[in-house]
C-alpha positions in Angstrom: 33.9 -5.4 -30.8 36.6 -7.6 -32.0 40.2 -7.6 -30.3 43.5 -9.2 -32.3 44.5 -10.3 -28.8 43.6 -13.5 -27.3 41.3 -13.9 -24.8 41.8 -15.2 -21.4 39.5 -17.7 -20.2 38.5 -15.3 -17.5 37.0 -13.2 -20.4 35.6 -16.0 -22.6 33.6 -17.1 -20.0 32.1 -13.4 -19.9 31.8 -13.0 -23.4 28.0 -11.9 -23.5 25.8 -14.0 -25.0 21.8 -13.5 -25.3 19.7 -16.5 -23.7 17.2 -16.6 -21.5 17.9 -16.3 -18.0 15.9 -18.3 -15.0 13.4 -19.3 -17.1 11.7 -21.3 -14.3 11.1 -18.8 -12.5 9.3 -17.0 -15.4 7.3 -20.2 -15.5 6.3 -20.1 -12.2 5.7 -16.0 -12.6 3.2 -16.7 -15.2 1.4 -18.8 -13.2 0.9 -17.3 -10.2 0.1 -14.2 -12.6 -2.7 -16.3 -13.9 -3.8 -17.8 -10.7 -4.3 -13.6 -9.9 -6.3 -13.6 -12.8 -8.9 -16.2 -11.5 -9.2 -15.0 -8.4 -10.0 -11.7 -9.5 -13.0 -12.7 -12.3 -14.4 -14.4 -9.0 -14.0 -11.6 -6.8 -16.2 -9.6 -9.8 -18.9 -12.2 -9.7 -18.9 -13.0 -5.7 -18.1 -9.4 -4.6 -19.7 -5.7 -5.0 -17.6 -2.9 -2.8 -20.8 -1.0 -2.9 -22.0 -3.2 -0.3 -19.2 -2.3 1.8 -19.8 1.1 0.8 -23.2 1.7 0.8 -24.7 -1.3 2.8 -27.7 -3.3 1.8 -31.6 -3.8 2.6 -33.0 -6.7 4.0 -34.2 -7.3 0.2 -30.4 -8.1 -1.4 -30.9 -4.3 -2.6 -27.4 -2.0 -2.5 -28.6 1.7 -1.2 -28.2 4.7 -3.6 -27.5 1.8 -7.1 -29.9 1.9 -9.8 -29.4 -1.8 -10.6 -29.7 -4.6 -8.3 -29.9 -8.0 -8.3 -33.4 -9.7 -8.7 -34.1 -12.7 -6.8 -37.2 -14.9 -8.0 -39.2 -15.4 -4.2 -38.1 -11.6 -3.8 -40.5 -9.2 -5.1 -38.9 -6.5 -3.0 -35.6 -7.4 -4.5 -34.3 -5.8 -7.9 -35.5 -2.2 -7.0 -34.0 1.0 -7.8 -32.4 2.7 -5.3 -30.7 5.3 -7.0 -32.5 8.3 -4.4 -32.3 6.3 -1.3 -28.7 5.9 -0.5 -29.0 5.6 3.5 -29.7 2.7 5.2 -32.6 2.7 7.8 -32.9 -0.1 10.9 -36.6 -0.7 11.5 -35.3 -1.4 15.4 -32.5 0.5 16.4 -32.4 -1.6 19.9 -32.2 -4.9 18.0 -30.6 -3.8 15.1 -29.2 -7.1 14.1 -32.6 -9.0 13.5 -34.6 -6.1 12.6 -35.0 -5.1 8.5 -32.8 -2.8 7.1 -34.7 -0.6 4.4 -33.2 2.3 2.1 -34.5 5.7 2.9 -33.9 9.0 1.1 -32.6 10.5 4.2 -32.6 9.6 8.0 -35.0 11.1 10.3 -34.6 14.4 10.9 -36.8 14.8 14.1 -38.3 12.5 16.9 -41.4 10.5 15.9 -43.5 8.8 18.4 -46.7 8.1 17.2 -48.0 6.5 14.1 -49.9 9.8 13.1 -46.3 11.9 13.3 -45.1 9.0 11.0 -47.5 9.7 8.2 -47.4 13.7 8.7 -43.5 13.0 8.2 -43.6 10.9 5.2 -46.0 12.8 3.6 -44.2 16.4 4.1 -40.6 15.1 3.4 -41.5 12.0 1.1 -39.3 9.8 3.0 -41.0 6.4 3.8 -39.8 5.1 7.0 -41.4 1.8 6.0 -41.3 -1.2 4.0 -41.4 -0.7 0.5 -44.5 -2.6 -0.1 -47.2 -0.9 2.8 -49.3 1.3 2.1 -48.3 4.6 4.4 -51.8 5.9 4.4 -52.7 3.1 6.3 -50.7 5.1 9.1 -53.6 7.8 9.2 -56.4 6.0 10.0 -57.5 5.6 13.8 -57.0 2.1 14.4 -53.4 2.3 13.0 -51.9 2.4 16.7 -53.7 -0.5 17.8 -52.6 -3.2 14.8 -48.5 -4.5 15.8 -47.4 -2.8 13.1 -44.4 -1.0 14.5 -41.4 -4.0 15.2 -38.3 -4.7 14.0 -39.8 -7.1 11.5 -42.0 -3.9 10.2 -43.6 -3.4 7.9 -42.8 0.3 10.1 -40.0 1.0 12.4 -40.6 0.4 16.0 -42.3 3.6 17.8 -40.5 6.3 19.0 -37.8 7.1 15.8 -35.2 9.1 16.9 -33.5 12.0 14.8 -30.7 10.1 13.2 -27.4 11.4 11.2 -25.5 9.8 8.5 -22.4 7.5 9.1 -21.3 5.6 6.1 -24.6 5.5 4.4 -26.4 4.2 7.7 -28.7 6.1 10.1 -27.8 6.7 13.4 -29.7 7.8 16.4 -29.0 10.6 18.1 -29.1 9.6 21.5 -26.7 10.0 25.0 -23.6 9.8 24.2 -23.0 6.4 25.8 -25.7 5.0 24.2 -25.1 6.5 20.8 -21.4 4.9 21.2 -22.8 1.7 22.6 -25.0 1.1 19.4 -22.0 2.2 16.9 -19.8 -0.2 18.5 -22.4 -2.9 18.1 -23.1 -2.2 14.5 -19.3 -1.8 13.2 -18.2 -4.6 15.3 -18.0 -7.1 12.5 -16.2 -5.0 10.1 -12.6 -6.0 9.8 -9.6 -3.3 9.3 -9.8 -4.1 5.7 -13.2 -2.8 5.4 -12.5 0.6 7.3 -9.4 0.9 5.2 -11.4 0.6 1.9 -14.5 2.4 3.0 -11.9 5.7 4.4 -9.8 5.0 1.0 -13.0 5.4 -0.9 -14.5 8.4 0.3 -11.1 10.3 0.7 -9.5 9.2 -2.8 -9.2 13.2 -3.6 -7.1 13.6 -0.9 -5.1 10.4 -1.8 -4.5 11.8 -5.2 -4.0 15.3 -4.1 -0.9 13.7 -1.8 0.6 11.4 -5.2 0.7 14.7 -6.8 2.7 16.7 -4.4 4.7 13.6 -3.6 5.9 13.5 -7.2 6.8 17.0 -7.0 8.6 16.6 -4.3 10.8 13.8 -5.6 11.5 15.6 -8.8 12.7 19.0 -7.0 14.8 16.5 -4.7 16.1 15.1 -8.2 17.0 18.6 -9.7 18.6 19.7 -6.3 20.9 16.5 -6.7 21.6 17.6 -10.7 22.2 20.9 -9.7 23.5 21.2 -6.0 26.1 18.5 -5.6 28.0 20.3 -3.0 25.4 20.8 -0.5 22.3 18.3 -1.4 23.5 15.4 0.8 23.7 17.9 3.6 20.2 19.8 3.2 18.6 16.1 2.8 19.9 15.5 6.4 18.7 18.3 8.1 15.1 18.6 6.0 14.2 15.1 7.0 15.3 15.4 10.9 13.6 18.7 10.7 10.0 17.3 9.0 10.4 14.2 11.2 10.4 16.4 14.4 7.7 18.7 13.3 5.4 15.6 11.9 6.6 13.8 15.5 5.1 16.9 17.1 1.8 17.1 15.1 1.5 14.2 15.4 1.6 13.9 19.7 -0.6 17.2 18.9 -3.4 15.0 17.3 -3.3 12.6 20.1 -3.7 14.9 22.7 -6.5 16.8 21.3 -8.3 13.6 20.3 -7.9 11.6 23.1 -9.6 14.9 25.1 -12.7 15.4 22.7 -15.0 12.7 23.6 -17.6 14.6 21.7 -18.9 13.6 18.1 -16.5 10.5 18.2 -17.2 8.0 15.0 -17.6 4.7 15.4 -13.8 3.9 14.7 -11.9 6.2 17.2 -11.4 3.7 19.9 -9.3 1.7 17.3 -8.1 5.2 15.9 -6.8 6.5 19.3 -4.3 3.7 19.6 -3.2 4.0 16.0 -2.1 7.5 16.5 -0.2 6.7 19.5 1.9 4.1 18.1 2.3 6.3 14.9 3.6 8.8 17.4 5.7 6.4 19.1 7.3 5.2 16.3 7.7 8.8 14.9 9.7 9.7 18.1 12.0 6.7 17.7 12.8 6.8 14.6 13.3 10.5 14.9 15.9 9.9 17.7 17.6 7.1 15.3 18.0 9.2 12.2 19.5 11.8 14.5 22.2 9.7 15.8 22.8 8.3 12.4 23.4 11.5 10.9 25.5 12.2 13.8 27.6 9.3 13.0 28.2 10.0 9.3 28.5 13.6 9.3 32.2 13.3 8.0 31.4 11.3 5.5 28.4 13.4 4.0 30.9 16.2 2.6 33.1 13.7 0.6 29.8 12.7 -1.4 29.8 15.6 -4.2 32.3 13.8 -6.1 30.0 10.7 -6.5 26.7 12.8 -7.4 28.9 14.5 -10.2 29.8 11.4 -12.2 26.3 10.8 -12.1 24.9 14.2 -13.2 27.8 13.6 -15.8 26.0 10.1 -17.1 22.4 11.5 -16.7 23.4 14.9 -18.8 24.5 12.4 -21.7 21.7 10.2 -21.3 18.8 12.4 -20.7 16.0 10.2 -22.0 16.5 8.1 -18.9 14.9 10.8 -16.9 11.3 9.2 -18.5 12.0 5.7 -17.1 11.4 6.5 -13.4 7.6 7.7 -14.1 6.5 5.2 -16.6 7.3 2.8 -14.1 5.6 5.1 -11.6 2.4 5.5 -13.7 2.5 1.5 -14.8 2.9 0.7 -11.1 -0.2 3.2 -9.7 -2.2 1.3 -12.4 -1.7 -2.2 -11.1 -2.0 -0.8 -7.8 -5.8 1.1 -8.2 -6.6 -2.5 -10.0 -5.4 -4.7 -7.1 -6.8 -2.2 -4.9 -10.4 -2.7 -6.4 -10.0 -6.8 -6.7 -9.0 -6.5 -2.7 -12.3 -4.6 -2.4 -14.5 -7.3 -4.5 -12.4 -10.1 -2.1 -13.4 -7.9 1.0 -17.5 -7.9 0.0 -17.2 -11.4 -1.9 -20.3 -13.6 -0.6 -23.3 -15.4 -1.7 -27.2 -14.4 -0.7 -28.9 -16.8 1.8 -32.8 -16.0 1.0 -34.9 -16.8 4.8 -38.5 -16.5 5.3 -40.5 -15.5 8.2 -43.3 -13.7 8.9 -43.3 -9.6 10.1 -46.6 -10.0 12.3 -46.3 -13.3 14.1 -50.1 -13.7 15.4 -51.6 -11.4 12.4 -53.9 -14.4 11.5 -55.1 -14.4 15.1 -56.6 -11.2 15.5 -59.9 -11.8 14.5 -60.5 -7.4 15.3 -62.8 -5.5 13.3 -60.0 -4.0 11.4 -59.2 -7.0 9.8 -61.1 -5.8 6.7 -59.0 -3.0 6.5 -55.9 -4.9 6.5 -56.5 -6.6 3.6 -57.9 -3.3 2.2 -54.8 -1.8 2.2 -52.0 -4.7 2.3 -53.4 -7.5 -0.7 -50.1 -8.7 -1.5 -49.6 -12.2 -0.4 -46.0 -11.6 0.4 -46.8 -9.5 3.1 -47.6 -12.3 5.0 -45.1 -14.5 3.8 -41.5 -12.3 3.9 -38.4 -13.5 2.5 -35.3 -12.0 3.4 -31.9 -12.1 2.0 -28.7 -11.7 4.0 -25.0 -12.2 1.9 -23.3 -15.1 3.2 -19.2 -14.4 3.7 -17.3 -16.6 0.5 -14.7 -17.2 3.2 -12.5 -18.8 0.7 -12.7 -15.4 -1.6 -12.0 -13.4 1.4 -8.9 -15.7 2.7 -7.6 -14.7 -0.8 -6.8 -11.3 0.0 -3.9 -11.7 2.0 -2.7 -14.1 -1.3 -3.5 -10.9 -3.6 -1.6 -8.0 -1.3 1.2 -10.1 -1.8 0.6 -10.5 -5.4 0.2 -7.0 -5.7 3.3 -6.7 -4.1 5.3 -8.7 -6.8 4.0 -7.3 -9.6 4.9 -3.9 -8.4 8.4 -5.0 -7.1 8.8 -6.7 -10.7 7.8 -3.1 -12.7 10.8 -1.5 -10.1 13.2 -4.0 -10.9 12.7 -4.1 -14.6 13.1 -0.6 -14.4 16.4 -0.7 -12.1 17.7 -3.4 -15.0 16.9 -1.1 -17.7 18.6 1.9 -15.8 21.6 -0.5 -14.9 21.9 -1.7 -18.9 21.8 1.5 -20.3 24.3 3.5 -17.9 26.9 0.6 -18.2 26.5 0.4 -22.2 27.5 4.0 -21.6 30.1 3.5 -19.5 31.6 1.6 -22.0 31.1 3.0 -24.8 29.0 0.6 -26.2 27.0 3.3 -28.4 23.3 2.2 -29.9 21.3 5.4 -31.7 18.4 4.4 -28.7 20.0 2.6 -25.6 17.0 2.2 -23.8 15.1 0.6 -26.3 17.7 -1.9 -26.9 18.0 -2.7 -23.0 14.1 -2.9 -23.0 13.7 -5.6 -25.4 16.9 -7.5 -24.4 15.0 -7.8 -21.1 11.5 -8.5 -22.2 13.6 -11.1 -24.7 15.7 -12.8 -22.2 15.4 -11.7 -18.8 12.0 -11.3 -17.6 12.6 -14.9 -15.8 15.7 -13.6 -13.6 13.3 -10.2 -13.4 10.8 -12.1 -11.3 13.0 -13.8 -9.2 15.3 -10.9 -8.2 11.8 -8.5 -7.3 10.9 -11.5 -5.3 14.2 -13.0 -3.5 15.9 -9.7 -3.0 12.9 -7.8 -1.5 11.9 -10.9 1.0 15.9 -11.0 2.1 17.0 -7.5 1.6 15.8 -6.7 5.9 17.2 -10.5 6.8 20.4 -9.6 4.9 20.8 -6.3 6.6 20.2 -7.5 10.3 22.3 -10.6 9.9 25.3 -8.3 8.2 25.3 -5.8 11.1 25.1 -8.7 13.4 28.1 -10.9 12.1 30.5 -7.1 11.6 29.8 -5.9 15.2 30.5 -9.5 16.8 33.6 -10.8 14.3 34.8 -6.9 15.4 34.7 -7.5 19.0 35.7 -11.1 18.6 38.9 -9.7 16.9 39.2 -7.3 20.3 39.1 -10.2 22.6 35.8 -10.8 23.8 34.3 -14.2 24.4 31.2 -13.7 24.1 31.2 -12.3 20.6 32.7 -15.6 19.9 30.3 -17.2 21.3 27.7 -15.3 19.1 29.5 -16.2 16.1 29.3 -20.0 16.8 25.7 -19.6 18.0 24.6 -18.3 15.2 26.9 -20.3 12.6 24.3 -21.7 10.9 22.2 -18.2 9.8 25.9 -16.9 8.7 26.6 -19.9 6.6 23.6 -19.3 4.4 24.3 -15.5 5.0 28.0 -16.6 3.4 26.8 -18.8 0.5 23.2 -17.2 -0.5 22.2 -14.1 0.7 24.6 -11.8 0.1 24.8 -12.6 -3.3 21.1 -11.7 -3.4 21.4 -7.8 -4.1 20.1 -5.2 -7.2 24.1 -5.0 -8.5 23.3 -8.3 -9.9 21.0 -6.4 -12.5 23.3 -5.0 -14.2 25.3 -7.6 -14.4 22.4 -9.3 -15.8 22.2 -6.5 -18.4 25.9 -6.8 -19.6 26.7 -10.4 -19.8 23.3 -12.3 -19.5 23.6 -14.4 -17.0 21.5 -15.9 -14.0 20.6 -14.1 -10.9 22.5 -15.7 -8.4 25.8 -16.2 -10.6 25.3 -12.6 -11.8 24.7 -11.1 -7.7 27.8 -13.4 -6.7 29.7 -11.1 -9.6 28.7 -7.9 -8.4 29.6 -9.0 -4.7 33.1 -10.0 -5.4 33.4 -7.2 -7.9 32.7 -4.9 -5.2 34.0 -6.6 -2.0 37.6 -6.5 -4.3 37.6 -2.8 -4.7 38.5 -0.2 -2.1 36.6 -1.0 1.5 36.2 3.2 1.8 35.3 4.1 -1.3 32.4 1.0 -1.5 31.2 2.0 1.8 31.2 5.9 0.9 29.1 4.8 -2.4 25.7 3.1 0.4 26.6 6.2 2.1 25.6 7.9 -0.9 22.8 5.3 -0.9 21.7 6.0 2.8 21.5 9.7 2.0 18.8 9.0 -0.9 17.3 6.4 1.5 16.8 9.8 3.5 15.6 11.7 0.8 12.8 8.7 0.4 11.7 9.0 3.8 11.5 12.9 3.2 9.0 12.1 0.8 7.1 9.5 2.9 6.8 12.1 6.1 5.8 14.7 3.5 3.3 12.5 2.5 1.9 11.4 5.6 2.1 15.0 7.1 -0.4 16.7 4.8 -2.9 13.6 4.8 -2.9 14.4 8.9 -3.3 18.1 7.9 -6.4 17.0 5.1 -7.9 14.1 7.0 -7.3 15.6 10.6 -11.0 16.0 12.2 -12.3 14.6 8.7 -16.1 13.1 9.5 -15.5 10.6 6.3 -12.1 9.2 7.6 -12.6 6.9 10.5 -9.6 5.3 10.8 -7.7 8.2 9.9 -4.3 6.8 11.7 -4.5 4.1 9.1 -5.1 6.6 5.9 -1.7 8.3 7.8 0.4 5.0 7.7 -0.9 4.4 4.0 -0.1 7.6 3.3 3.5 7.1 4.3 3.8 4.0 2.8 2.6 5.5 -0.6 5.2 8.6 -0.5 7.5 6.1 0.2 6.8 4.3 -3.0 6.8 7.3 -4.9 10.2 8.5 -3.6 11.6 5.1 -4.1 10.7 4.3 -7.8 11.9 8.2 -8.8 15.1 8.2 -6.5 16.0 5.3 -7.6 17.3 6.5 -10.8 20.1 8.5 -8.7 20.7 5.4 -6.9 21.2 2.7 -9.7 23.3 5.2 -11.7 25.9 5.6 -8.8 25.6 1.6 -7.9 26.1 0.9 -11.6 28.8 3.1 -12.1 30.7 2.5 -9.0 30.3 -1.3 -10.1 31.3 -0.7 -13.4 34.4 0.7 -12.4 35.3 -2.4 -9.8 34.4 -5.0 -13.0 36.6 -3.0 -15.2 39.5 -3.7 -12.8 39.1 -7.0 -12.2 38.4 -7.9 -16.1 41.0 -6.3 -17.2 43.4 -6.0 -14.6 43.7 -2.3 -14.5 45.0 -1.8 -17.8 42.0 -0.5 -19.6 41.9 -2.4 -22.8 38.5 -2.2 -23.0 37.0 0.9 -25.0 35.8 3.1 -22.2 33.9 6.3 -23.0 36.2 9.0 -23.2 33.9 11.2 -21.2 34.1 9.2 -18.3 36.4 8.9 -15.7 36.7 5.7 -13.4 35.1 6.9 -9.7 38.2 7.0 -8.0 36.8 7.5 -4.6 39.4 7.0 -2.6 41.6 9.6 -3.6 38.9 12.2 -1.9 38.7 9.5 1.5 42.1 9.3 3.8 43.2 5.8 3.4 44.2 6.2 7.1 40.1 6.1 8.2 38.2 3.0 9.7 35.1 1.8 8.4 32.5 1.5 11.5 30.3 -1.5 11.5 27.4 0.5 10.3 29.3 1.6 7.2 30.3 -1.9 6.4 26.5 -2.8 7.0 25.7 -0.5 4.3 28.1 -1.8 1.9 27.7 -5.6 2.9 23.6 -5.8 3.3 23.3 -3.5 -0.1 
């Protein structure tokens, strides 16, 4: 829109114009994006999660997979296995040199004799032994006398115990510290990873069950906000201190009753039983923080209805922006069940490693007269002669996990921050009046045209220094406060620590999600646009700005009342689970995915009343309080301080709030 006024410097220099914004950075996206790319079509070729899964034979074969792998001086190898998903140890003592075979099912009885062996496999169909030996062998009278029965095979070593299932594998059912020795032997190698995948895998219902609810959950909080401005900030309070105490109770519940039942224990509970007491630990702390801050804030929390009105006001007129928050969502859950499956392939990546030896060591020695009927029943020269195959770790695939998660995590932190641009664009077009027939379309290619570079700096930068900024504000208000009182050694903090608020002064604090919307009005650079939004906001009213992250800090509390939702039915769906073995860990994942949720749909509240509030401190400053700039007449500049008494101080953690935003 054209003016017949001249323009001041101050607003050529913010005349917008469309260009590209740090490009470099997109550079430098779109490589690391393709490096992810390579590392996952090895991860497909190197890696099989059904081996983590499922487990694998002494032969390279995967248990309960109808196609496997042939190996040329493996004639064992290449089988279907499609009805013999559970992996048998030949020699349950020596478990780590003896052959692993697939079985139907595990033994369902004691077996002691070579005679009870055959009766078994020829009642149940279940052979116990290799796949190449002949089991009728077994009936014949001179059977116990031939060294048939080792861990090399071709039979399991006399007696076989009656075994149950854990994770595919067969496990005897012996005394219980026995029975706990051998599991801790077997899983021993298995990293957290691989419980995390395996208890991910067979409880993914669950999992998706929780999303479900989770999203529910978010979108009644989001009505409730629409709809209950008066009294939302104060029923947000009190429902997450309430679900925090009664998840910090079930939790301490869980431990107690677990760390008492030493019966029927999987493998994993000696890890799991110090996972639920630090999740209970940490539940009772934070409990008794959010409790205090509540405490702290409660005068503020009334004066809030005014803020969540202006933005019911912009979301009533813009109602399509209601469908940004779960495209994201459902954009970011599919990069997330994709990077979930590479981590998989990363976590089983390895290369076979064929051995030979020989399953009856002095065979050719025993010149017995049943040597004839050896041969008679085992011709195959490879029964002699056995090759084995064992998967050698790709150590340099499986370093690459840690180099995926936090791939992973930029790519979903770049989805939420192209989102929290396109929200920011769209409500500040709005603001002022700058009318397009479909507002978020014309955001959406203005960023996928010019900003995708300062996109992918922003999700990276401002996540990584968003907990650094917050700690180091908090730190320099409560000593510059008490330096002002009198007190030495606050100045002496001060000069300590000169240094960490030098770069605090110059770079961090300009690294904050305001600068997105900046980005979306006048096309500029991260850093330039986050140093706009932090003197635009530092220059308005000190109450008012810290009332706004108070606003903030309530829907902060509203994402946490997600997250404990979350986590509290996956202890009530995975408590006493037999699949879940690290069920502490599903708990914490749990969390962390309602957290997720809550903060991708909440966050459309949250960067309408940032982007507002901001809009209104830039309008000042622009235009020196005399409006010349078309402003929608439906809107009303957020004149917070008018509902705050001027006469109030702001406490440190207030001005954290508005200073580490």
């Amino acid at each position: 829109m054209k003016f017949e006024t001249a323009k001041t410097p101050l607003e050529k220099r913010r005349s917008v114009v469309n260009e590209c914004t740090d490009t470099p950075w997109l550079v430098i996206f779109i490589f690391f994006w393709f490096a992810m790319i390579v590392v996952a079509i090895f991860s497909f070729v190197y890696g099989s999660p059904h081996r983590i899964l499922k487990g694998t034979d002494s032969f390279g074969n995967i248990c309960g997979v109808s196609h496997n792998e042939k190996y040329k001086k493996n004639p064992l190898s290449g089988l279907n296995m499609i009805d013999r998903p559970d992996l048998f140890f030949l020699d349950f003592q020596d478990f780590k040199k003896a052959l692993k075979i697939c079985v139907k099912s595990c033994p369902e009885k004691n077996i002691t004799n070579s005679r009870d062996l055959h009766r078994y496999h020829i009642r149940s169909e279940n052979n116990l032994c290799r796949y190449d030996f002949n089991a009728s062998y077994l009936s014949l009278p001179i059977s116990d006398n031939i060294n048939y029965f080792n861990n090399l095979g071709p039979c399991p070593r006399l007696p076989v115990y009656e075994s149950h299932v854990i994770l595919h594998k067969c496990i005897p059912k012996l005394d219980t510290v026995t029975e706990e020795h051998f599991k801790r032997e077997m899983f021993n190698s298995w990293s957290i990873i691989d419980f995390f995948l395996i208890d991910l895998y067979y409880n993914w219902i669950s999992i998706i069950l929780i999303v479900i609810l989770a999203s529910v959950l978010s979108s009644l909080i989001i009505a409730c906000l629409y709809w209950l401005t008066s009294i939302i900030s104060w029923c947000i309070c009190g429902s997450t201190i309430t679900a925090v105490f009664f998840f910090n109770a079930l939790l301490w519940w869980t431990y107690y009753t677990d760390s008492n039942d030493r019966k029927n224990r999987s493998h994993a509970n000696f890890q799991n039983e110090i996972g639920i007491f630090v999740l209970s630990a940490l539940s009772t702390i934070v409990m008794i923080a959010g409790i205090t801050i509540v405490y702290l804030l409660r005068s503020k929390l009334e004066k809030l209805a005014k803020i969540l009105e202006k933005a019911g006001t912009c979301l009533s007129n813009l109602p399509s922006i209601f469908i940004l928050p779960f495209l994201a969502l459902l954009m970011i859950f599919m990069l997330f069940s994709l990077g979930v499956y590479v981590i998989a392939c990363l976590a089983s990546s390895g290369y076979p490693q064929i051995q030979s030896t020989i399953p009856i060591n002095s065979l050719a020695d025993n010149e017995t007269n049943f040597s004839s009927d050896l041969h008679k029943f085992n011709t195959k020269e490879s029964y002699r002669s056995l090759h084995t195959i064992d998967y050698v770790d790709a150590y340099c695939l499986r370093k690459m996990i840690w180099f995926y998660i936090f791939g992973l995590f930029w790519l979903i932190e770049f989805v939420f921050a192209g989102m929290q641009l396109t929200i920011a664009g769209v409500v500040a077009h709005w603001y002022f009046g700058k009318y397009t027939k479909t507002p978020i379309t014309h955001i959406f290619k203005n960023l996928i045209k010019y900003h995708l570079g300062s996109i992918a700096k922003g999700s990276l930068l401002i996540t990584i220094f968003q907990p650094i900024r917050i700690m180091l504000t908090y730190s320099y208000t409560r000593l510059k406060r008490k330096q002002i009182k009198g007190s030495r050694c606050a100045g002496c903090g001060l000069q300590s620590c000169v240094c960490c608020f030098w770069v605090l002064d110059k770079f961090i604090r300009y690294l904050n999600s305001d600068a997105y919307a900046v980005i979306a009005v006048e096309s500029i650079n991260l850093y330039p646009a986050g140093g706009i939004a932090w003197n635009s906001i530092v220059s308005g009213s000190t109450e008012s700005t810290a009332l706004r992250h108070i606003a903030d800090f309530v829907l902060l509390l509203a994402k946490f009342l997600v997250a404990i939702f979350s986590s509290f039915m996956s202890v009530l769906l995975l408590r006493g689970s037999k699949i879940a073995d690290l069920s502490s860990l599903l708990w914490l994942f749990s969390f962390a995915l309602g957290f997720l949720i809550g903060k991708v749909l909440l966050t459309l509240y949250k960067a309408v009343i940032d982007t507002l509030s901001l809009c209104d401190c830039e309008r000042k400053i622009m235009n020196n309080q005399s409006r010349r700039w078309p402003l929608n007449k439906n809107v009303s500049p957020i004149e917070i301080e008018t509902a705050v008494g001027t006469n109030e101080t702001v406490s440190p953690f207030e001005m954290t709030l508005m200073m580490a935003h």
